[in-house]
DSSP file (Angstrom, degrees, kcal/mol; ACC not computed):
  #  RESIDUE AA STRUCTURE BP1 BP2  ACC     N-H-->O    O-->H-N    N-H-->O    O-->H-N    TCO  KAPPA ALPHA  PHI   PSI    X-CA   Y-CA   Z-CA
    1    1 A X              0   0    0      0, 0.0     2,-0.4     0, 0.0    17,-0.2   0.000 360.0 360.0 360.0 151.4 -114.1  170.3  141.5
    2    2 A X  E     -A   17   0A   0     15,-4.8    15,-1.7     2,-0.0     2,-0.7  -0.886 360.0-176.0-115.3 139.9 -117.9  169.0  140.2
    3    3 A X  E     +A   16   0A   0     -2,-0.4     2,-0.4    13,-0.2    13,-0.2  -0.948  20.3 151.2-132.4 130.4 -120.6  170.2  142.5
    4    4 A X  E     -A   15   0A   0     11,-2.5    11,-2.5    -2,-0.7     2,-0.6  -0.896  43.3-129.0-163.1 143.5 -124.1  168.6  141.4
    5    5 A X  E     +A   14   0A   0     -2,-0.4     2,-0.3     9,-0.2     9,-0.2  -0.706  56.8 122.7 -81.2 134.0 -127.6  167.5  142.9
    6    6 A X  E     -A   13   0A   0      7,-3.1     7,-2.5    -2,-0.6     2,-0.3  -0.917  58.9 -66.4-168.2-147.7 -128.3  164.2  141.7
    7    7 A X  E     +A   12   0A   0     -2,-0.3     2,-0.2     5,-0.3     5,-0.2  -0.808  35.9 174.2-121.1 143.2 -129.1  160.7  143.7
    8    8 A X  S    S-     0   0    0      3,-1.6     3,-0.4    -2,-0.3    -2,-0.0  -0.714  70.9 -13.0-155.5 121.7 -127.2  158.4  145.8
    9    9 A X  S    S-     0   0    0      1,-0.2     3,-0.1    -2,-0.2    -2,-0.0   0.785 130.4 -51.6  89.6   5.1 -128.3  155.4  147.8
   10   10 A X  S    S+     0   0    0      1,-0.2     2,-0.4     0, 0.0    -1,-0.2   0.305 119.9 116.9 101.4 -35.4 -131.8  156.4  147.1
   11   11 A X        -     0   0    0     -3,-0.4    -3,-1.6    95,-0.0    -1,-0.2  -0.816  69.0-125.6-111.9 105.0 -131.1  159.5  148.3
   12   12 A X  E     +A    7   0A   0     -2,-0.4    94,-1.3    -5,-0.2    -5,-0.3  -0.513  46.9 179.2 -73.2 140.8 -131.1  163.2  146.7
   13   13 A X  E     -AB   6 105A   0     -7,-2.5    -7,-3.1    92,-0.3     2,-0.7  -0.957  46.2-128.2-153.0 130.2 -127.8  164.5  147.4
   14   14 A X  E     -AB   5 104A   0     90,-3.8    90,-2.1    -2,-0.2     2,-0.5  -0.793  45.8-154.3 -79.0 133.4 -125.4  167.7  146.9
   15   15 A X  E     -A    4   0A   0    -11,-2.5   -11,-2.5    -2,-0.7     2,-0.6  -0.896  10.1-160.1-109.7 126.6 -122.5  165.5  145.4
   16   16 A X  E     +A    3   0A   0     -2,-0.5     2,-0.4   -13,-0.2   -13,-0.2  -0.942  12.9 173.9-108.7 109.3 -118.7  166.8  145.8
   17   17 A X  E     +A    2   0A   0    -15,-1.7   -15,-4.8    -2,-0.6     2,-0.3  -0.963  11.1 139.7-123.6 131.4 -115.8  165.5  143.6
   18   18 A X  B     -F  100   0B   0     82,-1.8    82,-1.8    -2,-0.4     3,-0.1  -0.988  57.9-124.4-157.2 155.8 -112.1  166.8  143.4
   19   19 A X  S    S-     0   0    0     -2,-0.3     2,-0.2     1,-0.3    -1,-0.1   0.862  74.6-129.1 -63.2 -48.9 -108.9  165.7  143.1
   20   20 A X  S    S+     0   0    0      2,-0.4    -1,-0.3    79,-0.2    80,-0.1  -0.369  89.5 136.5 131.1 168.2 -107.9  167.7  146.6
   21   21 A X  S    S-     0   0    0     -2,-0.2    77,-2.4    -3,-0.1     2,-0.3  -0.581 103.0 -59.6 -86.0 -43.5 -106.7  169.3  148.6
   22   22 A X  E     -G   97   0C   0     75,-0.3    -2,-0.4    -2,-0.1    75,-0.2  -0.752  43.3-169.7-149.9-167.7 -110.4  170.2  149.2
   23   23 A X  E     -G   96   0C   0     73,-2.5    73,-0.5    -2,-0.3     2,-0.4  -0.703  13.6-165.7 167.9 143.5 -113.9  171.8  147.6
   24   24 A X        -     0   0    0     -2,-0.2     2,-0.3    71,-0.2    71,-0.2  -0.883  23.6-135.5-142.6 174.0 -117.3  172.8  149.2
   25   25 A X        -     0   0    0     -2,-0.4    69,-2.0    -9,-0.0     2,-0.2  -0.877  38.0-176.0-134.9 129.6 -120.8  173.6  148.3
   26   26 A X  E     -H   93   0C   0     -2,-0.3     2,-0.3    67,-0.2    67,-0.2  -0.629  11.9-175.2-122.2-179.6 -122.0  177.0  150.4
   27   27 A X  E     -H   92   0C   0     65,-0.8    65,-2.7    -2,-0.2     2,-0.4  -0.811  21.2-118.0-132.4 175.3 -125.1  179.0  150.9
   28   28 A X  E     -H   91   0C   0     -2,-0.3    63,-0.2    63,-0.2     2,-0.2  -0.998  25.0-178.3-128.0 155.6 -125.9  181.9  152.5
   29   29 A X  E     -H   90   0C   0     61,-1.5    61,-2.9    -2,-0.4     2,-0.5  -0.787  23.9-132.9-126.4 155.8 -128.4  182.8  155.3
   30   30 A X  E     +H   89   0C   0     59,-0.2    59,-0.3    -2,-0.2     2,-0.3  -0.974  35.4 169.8 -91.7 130.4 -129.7  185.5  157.3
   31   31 A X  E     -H   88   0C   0     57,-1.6    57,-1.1    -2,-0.5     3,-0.1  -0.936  27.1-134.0-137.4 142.4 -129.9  185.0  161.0
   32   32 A X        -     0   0    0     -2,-0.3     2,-0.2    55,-0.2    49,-0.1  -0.069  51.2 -61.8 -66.2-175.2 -130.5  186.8  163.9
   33   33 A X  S    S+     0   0    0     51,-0.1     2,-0.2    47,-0.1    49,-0.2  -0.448  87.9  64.0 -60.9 135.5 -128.4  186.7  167.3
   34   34 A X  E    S-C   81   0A   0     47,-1.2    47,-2.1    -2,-0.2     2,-0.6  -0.817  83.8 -40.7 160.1-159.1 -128.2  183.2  169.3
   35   35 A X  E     -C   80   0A   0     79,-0.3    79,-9.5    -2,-0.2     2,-0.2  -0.701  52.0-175.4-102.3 116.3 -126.9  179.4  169.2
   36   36 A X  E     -CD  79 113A   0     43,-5.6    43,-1.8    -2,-0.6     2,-0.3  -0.694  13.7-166.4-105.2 148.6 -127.3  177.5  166.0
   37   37 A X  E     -CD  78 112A   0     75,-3.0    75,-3.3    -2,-0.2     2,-0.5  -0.960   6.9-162.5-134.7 142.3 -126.6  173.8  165.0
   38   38 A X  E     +CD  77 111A   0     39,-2.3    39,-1.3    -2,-0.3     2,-0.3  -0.955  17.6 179.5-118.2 138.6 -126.5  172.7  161.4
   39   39 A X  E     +CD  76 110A   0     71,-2.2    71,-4.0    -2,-0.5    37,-0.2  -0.866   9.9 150.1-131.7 149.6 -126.8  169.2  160.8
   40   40 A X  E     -C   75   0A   0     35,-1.5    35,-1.9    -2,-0.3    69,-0.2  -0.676  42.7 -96.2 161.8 139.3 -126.9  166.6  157.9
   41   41 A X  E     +C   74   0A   0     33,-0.2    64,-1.6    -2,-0.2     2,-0.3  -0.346  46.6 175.0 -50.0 128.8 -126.2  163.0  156.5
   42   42 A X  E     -CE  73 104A   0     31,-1.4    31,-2.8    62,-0.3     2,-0.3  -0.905  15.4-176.3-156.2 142.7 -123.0  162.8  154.8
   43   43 A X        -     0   0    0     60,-1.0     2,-0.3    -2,-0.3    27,-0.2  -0.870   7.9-163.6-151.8 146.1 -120.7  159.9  153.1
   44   44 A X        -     0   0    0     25,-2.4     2,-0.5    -2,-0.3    58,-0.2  -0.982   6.3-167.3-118.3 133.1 -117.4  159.9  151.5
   45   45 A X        -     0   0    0     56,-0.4    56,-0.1    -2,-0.3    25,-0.1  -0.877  22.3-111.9-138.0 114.6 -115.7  158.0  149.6
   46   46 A X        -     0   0    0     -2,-0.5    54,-0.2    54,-0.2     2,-0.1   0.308   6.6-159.0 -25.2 160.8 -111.8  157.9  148.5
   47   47 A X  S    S-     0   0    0      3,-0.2     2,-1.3    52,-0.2    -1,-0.1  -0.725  79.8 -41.1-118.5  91.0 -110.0  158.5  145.0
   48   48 A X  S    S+     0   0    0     -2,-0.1     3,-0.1     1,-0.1    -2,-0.1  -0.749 131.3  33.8 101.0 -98.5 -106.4  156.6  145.4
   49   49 A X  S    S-     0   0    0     -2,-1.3    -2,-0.1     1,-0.2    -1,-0.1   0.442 105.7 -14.1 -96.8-151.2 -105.5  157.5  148.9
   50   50 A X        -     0   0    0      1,-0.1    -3,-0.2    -4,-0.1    -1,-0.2  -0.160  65.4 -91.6 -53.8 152.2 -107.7  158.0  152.0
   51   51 A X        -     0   0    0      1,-0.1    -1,-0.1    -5,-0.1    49,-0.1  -0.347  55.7-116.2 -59.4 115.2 -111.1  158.5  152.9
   52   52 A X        -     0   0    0     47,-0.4     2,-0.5    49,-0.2    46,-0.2   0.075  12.6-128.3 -97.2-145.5 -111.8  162.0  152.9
   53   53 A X  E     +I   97   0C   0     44,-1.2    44,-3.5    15,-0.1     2,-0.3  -0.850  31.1 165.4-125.9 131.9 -112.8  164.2  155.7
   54   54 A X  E     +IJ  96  67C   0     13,-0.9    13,-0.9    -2,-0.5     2,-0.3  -0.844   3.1 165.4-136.0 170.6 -115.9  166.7  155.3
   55   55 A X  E     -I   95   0C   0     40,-1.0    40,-0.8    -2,-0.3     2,-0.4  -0.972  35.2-104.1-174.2 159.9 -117.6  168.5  157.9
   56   56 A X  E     +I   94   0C   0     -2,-0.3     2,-0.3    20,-0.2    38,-0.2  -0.598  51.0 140.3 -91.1 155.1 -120.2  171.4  158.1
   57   57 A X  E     -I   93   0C   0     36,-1.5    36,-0.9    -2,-0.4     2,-0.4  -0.816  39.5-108.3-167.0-158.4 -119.1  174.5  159.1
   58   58 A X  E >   -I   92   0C   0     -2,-0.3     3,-2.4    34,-0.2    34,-0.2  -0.920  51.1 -68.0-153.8 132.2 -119.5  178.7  158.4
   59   59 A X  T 3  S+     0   0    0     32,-1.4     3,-0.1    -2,-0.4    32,-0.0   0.218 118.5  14.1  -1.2 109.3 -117.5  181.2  156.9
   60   60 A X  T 3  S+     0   0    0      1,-0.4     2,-0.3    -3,-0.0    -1,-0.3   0.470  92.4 107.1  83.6 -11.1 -114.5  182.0  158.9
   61   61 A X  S <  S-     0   0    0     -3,-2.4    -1,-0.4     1,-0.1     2,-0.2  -0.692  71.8-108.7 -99.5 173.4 -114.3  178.9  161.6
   62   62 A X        -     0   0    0     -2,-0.3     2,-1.8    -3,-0.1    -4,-0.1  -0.464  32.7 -87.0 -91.8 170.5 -111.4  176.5  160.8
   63   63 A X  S    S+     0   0    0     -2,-0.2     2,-0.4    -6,-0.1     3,-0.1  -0.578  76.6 121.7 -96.1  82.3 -111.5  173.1  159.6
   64   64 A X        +     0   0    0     -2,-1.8     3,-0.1     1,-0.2    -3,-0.0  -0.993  50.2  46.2-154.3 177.5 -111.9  170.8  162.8
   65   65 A X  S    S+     0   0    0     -2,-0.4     2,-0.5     1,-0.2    -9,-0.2   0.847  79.8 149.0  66.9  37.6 -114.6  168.1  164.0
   66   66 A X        -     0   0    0    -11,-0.1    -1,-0.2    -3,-0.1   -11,-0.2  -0.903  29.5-155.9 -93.4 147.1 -114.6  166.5  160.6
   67   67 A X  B     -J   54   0C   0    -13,-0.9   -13,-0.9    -2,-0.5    -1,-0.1   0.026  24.2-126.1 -89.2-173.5 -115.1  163.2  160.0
   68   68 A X        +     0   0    0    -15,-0.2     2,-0.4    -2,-0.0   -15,-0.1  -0.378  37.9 178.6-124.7  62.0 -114.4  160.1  157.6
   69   69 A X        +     0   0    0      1,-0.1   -25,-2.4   -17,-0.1     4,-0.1  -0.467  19.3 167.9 -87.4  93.3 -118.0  158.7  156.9
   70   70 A X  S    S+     0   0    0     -2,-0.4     2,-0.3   -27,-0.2    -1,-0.1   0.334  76.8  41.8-125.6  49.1 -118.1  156.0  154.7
   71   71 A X  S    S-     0   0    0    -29,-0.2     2,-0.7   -26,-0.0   -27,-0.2  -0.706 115.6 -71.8-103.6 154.5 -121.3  155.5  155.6
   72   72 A X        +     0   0    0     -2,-0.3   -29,-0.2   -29,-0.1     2,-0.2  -0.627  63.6 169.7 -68.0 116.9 -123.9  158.0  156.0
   73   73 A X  E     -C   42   0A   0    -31,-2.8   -31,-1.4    -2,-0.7     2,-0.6  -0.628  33.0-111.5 -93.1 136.6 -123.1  159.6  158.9
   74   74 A X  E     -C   41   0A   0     -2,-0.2     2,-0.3   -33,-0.2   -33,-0.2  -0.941  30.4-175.4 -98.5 144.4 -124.4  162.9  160.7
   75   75 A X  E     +C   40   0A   0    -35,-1.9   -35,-1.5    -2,-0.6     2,-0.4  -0.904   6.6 169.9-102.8 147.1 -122.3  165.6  160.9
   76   76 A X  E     -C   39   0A   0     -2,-0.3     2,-0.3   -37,-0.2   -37,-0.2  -0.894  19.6-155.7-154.2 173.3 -123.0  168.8  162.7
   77   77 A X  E     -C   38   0A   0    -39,-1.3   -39,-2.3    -2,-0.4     2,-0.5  -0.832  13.8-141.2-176.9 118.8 -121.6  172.0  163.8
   78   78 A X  E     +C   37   0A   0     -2,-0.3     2,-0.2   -41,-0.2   -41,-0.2  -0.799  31.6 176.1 -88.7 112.0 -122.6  174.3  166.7
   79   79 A X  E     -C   36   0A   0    -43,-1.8   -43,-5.6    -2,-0.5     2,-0.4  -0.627  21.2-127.4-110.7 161.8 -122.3  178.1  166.1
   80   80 A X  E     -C   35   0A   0     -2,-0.2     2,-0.9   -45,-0.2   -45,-0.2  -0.942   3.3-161.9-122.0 138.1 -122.9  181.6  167.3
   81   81 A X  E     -C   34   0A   0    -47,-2.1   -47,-1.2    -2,-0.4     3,-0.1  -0.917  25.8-137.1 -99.2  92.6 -124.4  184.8  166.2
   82   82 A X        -     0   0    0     -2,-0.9     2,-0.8   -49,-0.2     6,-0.3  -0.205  29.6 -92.8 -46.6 139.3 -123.4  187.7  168.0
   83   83 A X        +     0   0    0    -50,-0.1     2,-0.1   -51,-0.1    -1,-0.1  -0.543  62.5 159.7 -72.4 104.8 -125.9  190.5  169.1
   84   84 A X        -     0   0    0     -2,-0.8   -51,-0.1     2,-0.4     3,-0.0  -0.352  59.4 -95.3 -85.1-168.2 -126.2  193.2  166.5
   85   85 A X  S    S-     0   0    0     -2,-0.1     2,-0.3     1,-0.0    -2,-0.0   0.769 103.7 -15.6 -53.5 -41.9 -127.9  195.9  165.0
   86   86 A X  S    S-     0   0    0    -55,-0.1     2,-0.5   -54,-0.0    -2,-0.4  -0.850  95.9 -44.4-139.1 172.0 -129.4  193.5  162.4
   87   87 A X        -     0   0    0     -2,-0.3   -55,-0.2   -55,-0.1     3,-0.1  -0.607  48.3-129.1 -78.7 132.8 -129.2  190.4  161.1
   88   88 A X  E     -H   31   0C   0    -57,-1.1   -57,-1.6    -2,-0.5     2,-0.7  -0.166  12.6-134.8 -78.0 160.2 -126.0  188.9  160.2
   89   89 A X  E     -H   30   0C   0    -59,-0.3   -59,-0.2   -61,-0.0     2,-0.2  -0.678  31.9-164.8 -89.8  96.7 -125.6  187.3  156.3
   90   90 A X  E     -H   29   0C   0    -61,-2.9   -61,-1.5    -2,-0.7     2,-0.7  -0.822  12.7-143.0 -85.7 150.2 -123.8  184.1  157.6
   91   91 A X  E     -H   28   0C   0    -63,-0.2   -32,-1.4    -2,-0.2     2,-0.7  -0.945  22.7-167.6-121.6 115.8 -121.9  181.9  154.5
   92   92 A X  E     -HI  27  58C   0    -65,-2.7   -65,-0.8    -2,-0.7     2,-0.2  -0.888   5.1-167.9-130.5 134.0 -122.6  178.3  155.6
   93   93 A X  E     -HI  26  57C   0    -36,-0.9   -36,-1.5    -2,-0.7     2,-0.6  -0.895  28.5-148.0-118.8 141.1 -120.4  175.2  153.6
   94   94 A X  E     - I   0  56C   0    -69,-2.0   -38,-0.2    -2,-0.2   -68,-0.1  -0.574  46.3-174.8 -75.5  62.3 -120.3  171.2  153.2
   95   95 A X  E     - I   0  55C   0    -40,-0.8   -40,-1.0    -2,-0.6     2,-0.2  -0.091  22.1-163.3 -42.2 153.0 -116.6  170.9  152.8
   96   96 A X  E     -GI  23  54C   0    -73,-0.5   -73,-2.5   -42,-0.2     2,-0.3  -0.910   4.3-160.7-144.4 169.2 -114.3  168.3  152.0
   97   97 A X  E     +GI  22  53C   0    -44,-3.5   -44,-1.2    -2,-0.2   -75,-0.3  -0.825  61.1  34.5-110.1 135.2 -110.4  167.8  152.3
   98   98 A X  S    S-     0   0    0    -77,-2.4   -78,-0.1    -2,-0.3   -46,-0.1  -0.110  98.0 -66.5  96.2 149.7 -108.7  165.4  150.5
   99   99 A X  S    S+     0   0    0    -80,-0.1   -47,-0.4   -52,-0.1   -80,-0.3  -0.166  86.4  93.8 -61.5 171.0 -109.1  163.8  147.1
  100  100 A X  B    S-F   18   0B   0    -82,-1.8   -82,-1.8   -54,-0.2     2,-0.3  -0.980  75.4 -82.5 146.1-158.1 -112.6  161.8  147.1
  101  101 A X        -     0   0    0     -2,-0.3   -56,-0.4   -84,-0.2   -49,-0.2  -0.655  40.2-166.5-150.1 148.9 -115.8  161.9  146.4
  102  102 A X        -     0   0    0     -2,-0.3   -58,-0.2   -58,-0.2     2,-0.1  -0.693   4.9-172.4-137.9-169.5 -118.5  163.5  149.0
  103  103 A X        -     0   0    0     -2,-0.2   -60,-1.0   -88,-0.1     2,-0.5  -0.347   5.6-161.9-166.1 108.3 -122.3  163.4  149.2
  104  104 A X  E     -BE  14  42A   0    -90,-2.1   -90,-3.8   -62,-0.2   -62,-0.3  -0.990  24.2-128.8-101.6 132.5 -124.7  165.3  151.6
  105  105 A X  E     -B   13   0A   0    -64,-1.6   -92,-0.3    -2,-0.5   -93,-0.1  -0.308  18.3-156.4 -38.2 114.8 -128.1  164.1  152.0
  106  106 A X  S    S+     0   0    0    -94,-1.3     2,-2.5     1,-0.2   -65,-0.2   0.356  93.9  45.5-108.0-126.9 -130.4  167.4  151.4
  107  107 A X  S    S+     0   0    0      1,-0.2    -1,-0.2    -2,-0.1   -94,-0.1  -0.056 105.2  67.1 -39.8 -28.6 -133.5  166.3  153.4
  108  108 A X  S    S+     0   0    0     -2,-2.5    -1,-0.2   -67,-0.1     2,-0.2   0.257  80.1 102.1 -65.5   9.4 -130.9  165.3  155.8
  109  109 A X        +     0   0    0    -69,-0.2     2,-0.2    -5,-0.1   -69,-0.2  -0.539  45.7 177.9 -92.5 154.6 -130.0  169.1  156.4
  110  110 A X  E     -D   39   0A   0    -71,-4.0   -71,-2.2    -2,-0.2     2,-0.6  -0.894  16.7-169.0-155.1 137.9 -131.3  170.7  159.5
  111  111 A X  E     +D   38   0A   0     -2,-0.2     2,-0.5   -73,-0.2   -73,-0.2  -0.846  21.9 178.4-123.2 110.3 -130.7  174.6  160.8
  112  112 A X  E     -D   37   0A   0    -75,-3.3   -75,-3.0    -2,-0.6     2,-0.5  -0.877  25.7-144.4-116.4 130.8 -132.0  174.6  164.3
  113  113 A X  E     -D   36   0A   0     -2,-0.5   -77,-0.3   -77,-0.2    -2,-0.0  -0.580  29.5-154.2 -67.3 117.3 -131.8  177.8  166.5
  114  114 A X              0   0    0    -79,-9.5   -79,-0.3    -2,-0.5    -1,-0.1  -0.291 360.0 360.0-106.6-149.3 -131.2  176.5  170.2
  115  115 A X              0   0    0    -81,-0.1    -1,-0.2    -2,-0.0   -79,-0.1   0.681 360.0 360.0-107.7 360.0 -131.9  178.0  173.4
């Protein structure tokens, strides 16, 4: 898989390329306990066979609500922090599944705590 910042559309982008079955781009965060949503502009684009499917997501959930954007799209994904002792080290990814091409927007990211 190629994982690289560069431009698309205008647009500065983490860009995701693979053959399949999938590849993602992570980070990791600290956050305390509550209800998070991470959001961001997204496009995809086949290699061959179908458009694939990317989605945001965190360490540990499964691979569902993804889309097939081939346009820029938002995608999002609502999570939870369970009340601990501290704050948890969370691993948060842009996936995709499928052979293709990917692109998320990086201004287009957003990590918003809610109430």
């Amino acid at each position: 898989a190629v994982h690289a910042r560069t431009t698309k559309d205008g647009r500065e982008v983490w860009h995701v390329k693979a053959p399949g079955p999938f590849a993602a781009l992570g980070c990791k965060v600290t956050l305390s306990a509550g209800r998070y949503r991470l959001t961001g502009r997204a496009r995809a684009a086949p290699a061959g066979g179908g458009v694939p499917s990317v989605m945001l997501r965190h360490f540990g959930t499964t691979f569902a609500g993804e889309l097939r954007p081939v346009n820029w799209q938002e995608i999002g994904f609502d999570f939870q922090i369970a009340e601990g002792p501290a704050p948890e080290e969370v691993d948060l990814f842009f996936e995709m599944r499928g052979s293709g091409e990917a692109w998320l927007e990086i201004a287009s990211l957003r990590l918003i705590k809610l109430k």
